[in-house]
C-alpha positions in Angstrom: 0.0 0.0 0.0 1.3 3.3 -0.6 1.4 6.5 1.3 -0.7 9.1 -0.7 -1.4 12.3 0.1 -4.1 15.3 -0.5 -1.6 17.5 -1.9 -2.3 19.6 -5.1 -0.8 18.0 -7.9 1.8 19.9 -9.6 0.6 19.6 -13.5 -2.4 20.2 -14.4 -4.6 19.8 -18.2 -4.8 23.6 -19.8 -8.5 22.2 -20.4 -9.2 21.8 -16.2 -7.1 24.7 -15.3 -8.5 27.8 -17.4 -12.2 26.1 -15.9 -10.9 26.2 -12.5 -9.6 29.5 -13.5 -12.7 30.8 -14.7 -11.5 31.7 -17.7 -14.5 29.8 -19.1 -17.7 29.2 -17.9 -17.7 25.4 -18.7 -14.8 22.4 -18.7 -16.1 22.3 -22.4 -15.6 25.1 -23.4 -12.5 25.3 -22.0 -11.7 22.2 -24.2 -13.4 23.9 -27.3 -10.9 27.1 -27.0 -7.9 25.1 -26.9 -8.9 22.7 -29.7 -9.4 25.8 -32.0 -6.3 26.7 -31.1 -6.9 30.3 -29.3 -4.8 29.4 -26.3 -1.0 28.7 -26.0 1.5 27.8 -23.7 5.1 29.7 -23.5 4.4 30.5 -27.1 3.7 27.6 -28.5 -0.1 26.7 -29.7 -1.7 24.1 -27.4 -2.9 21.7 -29.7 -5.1 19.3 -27.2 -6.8 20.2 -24.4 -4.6 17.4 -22.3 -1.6 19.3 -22.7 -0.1 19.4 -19.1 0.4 22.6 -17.2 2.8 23.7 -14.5 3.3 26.6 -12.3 5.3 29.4 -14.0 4.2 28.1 -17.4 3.1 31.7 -19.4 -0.6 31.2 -21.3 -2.0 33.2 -23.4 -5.5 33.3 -24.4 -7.1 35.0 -27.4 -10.9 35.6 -26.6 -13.2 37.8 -28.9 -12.2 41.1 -27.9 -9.4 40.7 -25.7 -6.4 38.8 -25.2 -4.9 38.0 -21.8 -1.5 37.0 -20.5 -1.2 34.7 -17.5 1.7 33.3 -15.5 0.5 30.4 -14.0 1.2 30.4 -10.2 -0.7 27.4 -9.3 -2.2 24.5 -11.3 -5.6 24.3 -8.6 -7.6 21.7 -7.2 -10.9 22.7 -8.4 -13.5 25.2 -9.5 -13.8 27.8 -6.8 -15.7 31.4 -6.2 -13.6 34.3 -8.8 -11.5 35.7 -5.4 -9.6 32.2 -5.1 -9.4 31.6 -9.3 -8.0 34.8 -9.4 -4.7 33.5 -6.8 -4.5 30.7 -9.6 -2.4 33.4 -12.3 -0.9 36.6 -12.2 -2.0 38.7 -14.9 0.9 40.2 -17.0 -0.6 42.5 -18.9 -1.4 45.0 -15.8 -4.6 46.0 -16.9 -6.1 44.7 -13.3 -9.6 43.2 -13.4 -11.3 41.7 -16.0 -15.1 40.7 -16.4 -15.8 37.0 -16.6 -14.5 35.0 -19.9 -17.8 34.6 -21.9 -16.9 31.3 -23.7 
């Protein structure tokens, strides 16, 4: 038997992440902006929504009328009220607070 513990993990799918992130409103849709290919990871496209994700990773992610630049500070647990998604990144374009992703 093996000693497991609660711990976050320390990947994380780009799918599951910008949900708990609320950079989406659905795990789906989350899925569905990756696989048309308007969100990559340290520059490079993310071409599945299993692509893993780690803290420190840089994503950027091309909505309809804006795109936002994230540094990943920690891959989450689970979907959560906005105050504790928003401890999940740290936005690098300084333009503080945005209104909820609509995808």
């Amino acid at each position: 038997m093996t000693n497991q513990t609660c711990a976050a993990p320390e990947r994380v799918r780009i799918d599951k992440w910008l949900w708990f992130a609320r950079m989406a409103r659905t795990r789906a849709a989350a899925a569905r902006l990756v696989a048309d290919g308007y969100v990559r990871i340290n520059g490079e496209r993310a071409l599945r929504p299993g692509k893993m994700l780690k803290a420190g990773d840089i994503v950027t992610l091309a909505l309809a009328h804006d795109t936002r630049v994230l540094r990943v500070i920690a891959p989450g647990v689970r979907r959560s009220d906005a105050q504790a998604a928003s401890l999940l990144y740290e936005n690098l374009q300084g333009g503080g607070d945005w209104p909820q992703a609509e995808q």
